[in-house]
C-alpha positions in Angstrom: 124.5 59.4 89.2 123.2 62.8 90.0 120.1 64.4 88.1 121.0 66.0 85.6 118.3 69.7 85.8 117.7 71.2 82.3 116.5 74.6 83.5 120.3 74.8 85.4 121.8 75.2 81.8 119.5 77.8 81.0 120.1 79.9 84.2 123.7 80.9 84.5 124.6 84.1 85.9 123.5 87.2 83.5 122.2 84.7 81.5 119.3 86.7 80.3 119.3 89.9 78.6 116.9 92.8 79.6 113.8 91.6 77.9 111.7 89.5 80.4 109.5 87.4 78.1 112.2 84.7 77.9 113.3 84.8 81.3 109.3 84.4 82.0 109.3 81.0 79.2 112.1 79.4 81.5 110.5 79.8 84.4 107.5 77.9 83.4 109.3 75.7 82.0 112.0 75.0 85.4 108.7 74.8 87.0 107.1 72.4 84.6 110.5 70.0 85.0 110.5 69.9 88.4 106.7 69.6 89.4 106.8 66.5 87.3 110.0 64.7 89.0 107.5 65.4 91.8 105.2 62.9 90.9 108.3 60.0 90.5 110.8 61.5 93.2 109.3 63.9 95.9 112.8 64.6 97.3 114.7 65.1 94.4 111.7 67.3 93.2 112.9 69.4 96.3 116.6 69.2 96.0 115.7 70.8 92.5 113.7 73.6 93.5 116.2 74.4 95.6 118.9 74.3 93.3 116.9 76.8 90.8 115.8 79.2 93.5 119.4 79.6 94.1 120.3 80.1 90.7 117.1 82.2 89.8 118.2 85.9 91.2 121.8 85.8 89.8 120.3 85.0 85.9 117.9 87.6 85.7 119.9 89.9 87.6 119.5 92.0 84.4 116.1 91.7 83.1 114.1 94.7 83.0 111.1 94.1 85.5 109.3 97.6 85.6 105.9 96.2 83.9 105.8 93.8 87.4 105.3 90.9 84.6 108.6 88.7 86.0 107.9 89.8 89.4 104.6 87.7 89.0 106.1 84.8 87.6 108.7 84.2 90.5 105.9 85.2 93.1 103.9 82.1 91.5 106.6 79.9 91.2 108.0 80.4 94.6 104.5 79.9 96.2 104.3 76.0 94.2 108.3 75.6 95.3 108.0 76.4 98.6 105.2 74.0 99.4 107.1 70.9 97.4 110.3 71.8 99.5 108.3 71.6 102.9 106.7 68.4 102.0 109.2 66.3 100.8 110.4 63.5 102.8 114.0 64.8 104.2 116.2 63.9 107.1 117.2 66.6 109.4 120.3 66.6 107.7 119.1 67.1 104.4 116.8 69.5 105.4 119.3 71.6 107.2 121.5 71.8 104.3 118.3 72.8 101.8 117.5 75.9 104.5 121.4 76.7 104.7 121.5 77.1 100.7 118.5 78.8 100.7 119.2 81.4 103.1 122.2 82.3 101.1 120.3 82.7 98.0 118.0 85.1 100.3 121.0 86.7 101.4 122.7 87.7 98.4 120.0 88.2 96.2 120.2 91.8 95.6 117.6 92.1 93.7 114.3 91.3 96.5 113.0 88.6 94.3 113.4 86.2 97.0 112.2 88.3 100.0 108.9 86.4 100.2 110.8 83.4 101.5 111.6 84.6 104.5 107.2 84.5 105.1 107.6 80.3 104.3 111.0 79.7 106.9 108.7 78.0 109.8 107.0 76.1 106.8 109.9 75.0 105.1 111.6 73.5 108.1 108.5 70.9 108.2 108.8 70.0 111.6 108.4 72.0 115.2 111.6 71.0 116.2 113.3 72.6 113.1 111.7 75.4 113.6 112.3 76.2 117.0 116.2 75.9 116.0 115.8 78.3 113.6 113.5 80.5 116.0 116.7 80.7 117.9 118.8 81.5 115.6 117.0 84.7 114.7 115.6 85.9 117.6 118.0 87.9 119.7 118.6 90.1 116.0 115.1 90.8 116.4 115.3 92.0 119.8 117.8 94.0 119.0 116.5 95.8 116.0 113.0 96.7 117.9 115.0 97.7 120.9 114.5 101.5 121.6 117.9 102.1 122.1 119.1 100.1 119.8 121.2 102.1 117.1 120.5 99.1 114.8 116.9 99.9 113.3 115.3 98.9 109.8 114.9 95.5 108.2 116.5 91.6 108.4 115.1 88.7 106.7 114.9 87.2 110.0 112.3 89.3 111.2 110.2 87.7 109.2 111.6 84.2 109.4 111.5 84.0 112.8 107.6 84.7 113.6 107.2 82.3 110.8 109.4 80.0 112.9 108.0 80.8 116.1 104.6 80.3 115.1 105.1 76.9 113.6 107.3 75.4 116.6 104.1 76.7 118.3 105.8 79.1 120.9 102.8 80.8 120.5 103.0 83.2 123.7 106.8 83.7 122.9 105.8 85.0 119.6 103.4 87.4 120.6 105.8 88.4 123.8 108.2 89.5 120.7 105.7 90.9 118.6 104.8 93.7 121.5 108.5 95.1 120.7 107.4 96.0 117.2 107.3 99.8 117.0 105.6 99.9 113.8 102.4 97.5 114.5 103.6 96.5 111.3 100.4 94.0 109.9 103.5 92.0 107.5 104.4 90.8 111.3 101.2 91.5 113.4 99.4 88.3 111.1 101.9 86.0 113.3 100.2 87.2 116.1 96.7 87.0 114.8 97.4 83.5 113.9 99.0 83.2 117.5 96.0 83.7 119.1 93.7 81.6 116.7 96.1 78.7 117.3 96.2 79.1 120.8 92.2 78.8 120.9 91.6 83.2 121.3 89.6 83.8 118.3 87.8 86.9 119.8 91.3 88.0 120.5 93.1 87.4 117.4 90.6 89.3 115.3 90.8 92.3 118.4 94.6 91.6 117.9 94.3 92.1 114.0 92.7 95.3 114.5 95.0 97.4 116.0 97.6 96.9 113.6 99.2 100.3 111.3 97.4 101.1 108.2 100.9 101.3 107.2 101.4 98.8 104.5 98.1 96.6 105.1 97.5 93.8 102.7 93.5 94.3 102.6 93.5 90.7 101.0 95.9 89.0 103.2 94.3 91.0 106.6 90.5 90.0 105.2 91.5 86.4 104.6 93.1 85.6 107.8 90.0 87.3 109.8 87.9 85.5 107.1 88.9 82.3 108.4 89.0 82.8 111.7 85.5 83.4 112.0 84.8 80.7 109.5 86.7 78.2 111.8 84.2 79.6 114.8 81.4 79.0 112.6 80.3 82.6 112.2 78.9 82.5 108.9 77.5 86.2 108.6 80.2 88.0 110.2 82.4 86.0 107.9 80.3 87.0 105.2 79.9 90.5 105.7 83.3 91.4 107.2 85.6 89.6 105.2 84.0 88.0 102.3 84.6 90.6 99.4 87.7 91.4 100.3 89.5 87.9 101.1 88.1 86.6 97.6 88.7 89.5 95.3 90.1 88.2 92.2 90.9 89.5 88.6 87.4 89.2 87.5 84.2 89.8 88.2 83.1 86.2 88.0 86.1 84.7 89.2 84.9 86.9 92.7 81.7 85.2 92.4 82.6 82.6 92.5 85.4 82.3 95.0 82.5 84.0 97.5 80.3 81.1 96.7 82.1 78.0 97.3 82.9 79.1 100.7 79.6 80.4 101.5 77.6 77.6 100.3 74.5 78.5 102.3 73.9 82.0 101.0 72.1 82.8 97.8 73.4 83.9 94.4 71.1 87.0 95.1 72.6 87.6 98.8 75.9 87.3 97.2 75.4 89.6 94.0 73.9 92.0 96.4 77.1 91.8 98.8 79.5 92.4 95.9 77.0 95.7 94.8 77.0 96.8 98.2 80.8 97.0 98.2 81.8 98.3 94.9 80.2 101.7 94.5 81.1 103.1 91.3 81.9 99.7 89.5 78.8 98.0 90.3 78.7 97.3 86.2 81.7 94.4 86.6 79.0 92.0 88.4 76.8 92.2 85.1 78.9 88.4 83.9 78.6 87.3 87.6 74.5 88.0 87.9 74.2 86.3 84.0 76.5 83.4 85.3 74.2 83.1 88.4 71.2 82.5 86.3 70.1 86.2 88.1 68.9 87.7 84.5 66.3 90.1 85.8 69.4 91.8 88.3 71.9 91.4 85.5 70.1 93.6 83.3 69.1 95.9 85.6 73.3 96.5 86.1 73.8 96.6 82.5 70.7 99.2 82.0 71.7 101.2 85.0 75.7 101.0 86.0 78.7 101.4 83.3 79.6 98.2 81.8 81.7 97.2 78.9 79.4 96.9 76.1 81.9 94.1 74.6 80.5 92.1 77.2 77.4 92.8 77.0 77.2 92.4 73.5 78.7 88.8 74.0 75.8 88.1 76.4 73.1 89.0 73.9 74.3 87.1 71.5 74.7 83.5 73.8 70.9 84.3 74.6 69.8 85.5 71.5 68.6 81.5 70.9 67.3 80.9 74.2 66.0 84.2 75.5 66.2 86.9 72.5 64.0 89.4 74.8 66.8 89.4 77.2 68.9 89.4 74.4 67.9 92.6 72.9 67.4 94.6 76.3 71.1 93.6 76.9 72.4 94.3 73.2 70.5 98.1 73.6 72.5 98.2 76.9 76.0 97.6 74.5 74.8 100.0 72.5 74.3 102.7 75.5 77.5 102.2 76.2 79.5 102.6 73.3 78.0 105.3 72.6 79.0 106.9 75.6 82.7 106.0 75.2 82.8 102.6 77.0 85.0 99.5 76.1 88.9 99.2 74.8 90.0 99.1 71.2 86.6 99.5 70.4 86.3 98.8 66.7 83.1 100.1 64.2 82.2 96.5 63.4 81.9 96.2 67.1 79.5 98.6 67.2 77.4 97.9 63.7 77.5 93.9 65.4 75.8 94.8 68.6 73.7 97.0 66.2 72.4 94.5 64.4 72.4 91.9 66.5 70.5 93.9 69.1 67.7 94.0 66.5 67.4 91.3 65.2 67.2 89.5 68.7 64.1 92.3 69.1 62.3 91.1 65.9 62.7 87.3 67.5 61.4 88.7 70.3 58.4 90.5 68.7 59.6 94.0 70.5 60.9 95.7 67.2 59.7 98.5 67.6 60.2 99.1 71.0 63.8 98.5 70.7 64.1 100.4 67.5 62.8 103.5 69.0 64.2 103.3 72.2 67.6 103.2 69.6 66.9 106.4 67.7 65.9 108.0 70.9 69.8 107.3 72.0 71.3 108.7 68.8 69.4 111.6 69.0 70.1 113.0 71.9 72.1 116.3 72.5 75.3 114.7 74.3 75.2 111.9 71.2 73.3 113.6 68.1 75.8 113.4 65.0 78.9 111.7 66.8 80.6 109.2 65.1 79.4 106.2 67.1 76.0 107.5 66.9 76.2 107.9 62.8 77.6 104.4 62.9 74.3 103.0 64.2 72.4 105.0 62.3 73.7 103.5 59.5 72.6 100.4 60.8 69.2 100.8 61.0 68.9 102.7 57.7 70.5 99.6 56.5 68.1 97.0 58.3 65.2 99.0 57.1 65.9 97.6 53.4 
């Protein structure tokens, strides 16, 4: 008996109005269902995700995706599908017939959602002799859109698929042969190359090879990442470090950065890596203030908060985790909140937000036995010219008129 899928019932064609949080819920939850067939039933796992990748583009054909929301979804679910598709266990025949359905979801998906595949083909067909079938397949279209006299110029989905192809059935020299009929020096292709080279045991060359590539379209991350390792793979540590480093691990936050940076690097210090990430942010040195804390670096992650903008939310969490353990730190950081609220810093700031870092801020100082310090330091703040009878600044004075009694 066949399996019967629970997400197919949920995506028929314009199944889903314009509003994208549902659309977004059954996504997550197709992917849910089919990772955990995984664990029983590899292959079936993979007849699955192709079955909902072909019924994906037709359901949300109408679903509004200008906030970039359901654009992310599909990006992450593709990236998990993609990887369960190449590694289940399939016959050639199966497998043939997967990448046949799948090419015609590409194809007629007129939305794009599915142009990443194309990036996965050589990946997907799991073996070298697959790929170089498919390699095949695509390769004279290529020819002939980068041909010079071609009429036929612009875009296929088998541009792509094909250097994925021909990298993976390791036709290494073939690929780059192709690759010197680009016109654009198009990076989205040129990485094939790169990787060409690396493969074929041409490190110096690849990373030459990456270089000259358009600034057309470059993916910093992508172009950083693939040098990145590279020289990681040579053993170049430093030129790993400080070429690629920041930008191959950016990530949403400042910590999560930190991170990323130090469990690759595990030889270099949290303050050579704090100083790395300062280096290469000017003008947002301040999101490296949790990072420093994280590190154990308090002495550097005050001296951000103090100097560089930072969002006093933040900051005002961080006094108050230390305000047990180190309530000097805690009220040098909880004046730092205070700085910058005042100066217009942090999102839906609220006035309890500011009358809490207030207070906090001074009772960590009387802990502390710097109360006076702090408290002047304080009034000094309000009392300037560019702050003297704002609202923020009337707020903490409030405060202290009230901590006085």
């Amino acid at each position: 008996m066949a399996h019967k899928w629970e997400f197919s019932t949920r995506f028929r064609r314009g199944g889903f109005g314009w509003r994208s949080q549902l659309p977004i819920k059954r996504i997550k939850e197709a992917l849910t269902e089919i990772k955990g067939v995984a664990r029983k039933d590899p292959a079936l796992a993979a007849e699955g995700a192709v079955r909902f990748l072909e019924k994906l583009s037709p359901a949300i054909d109408n679903v509004d995706s200008s906030s970039g929301a359901i654009g992310s979804a599909i990006n992450r679910a593709v990236d998990v599908l993609v990887e369960l598709i190449a590694d289940a266990p399939a016959d050639a025949s199966t497998r043939s017939k997967w990448l046949e359905r799948l090419w015609n979801a590409v194809e007629e998906d007129g939305i794009g959602y599915l142009d990443c595949i194309p990036d996965y083909w050589g990946r997907l067909c799991a073996s070298q002799t697959m790929a170089s079938y498919w390699a095949d397949v695509f390769i004279e279209g290529v020819r002939s859109l980068w041909d010079k006299e071609s009429p036929r110029r612009g875009y296929s989905h088998g541009t792509p698929a094909c250097l994925s192809c021909l990298f993976y059935s390791a036709r290494h020299a073939e690929l780059l042969k192709l690759l010197d009929l680009d016109p654009n020096l198009s990076w989205h292709y040129r990485i094939w190359g790169t990787k060409a080279l690396a493969a074929m045991g041409r490190p110096d060359e690849a990373i030459m090879y990456a270089y000259k590539t358009s600034d057309s379209g470059l993916d910093t991350y992508l172009f950083a990442e693939t040098c990145e390792q590279i020289r990681l793979s040579q053993g170049k540590i430093e030129e790993a470090f400080y070429s690629f480093a920041f930008a191959a691990n950016r990530r949403t936050t400042g910590l999560a950065t930190y991170k990323a940076i130090q469990a690759k690097y595990p030889s270099k210090t949290p303050e050579e890596i704090l100083t790395l990430l300062l280096d290469e942010s000017p003008g947002h040195e301040g999101r490296w203030f949790a990072a420093a804390k994280s590190a154990g670096l308090l002495e550097e992650a005050l001296a951000i908060a103090e100097e560089f903008p930072c969002d006093p939310i933040t900051l005002t969490r961080a006094a108050r985790d230390f305000l047990g353990t180190n309530p000097e730190f805690s009220a040098k950081v909880g004046y730092a909140a205070l700085h910058w609220f005042l100066d217009g810093y942090g999102h839906d700031v609220l006035p309890t937000d500011v009358l809490g870092a207030c207070t906090l801020t001074l009772h960590a100082a009387s802990k502390a036995g710097c109360l006076a310090e702090i408290r002047q330091r304080i009034v000094r703040l309000i009392e300037s010219p560019f702050r003297k009878g704002s609202y923020m600044a009337n707020l903490v004075l409030t405060c202290l008129r009230k901590m006085e009694t």
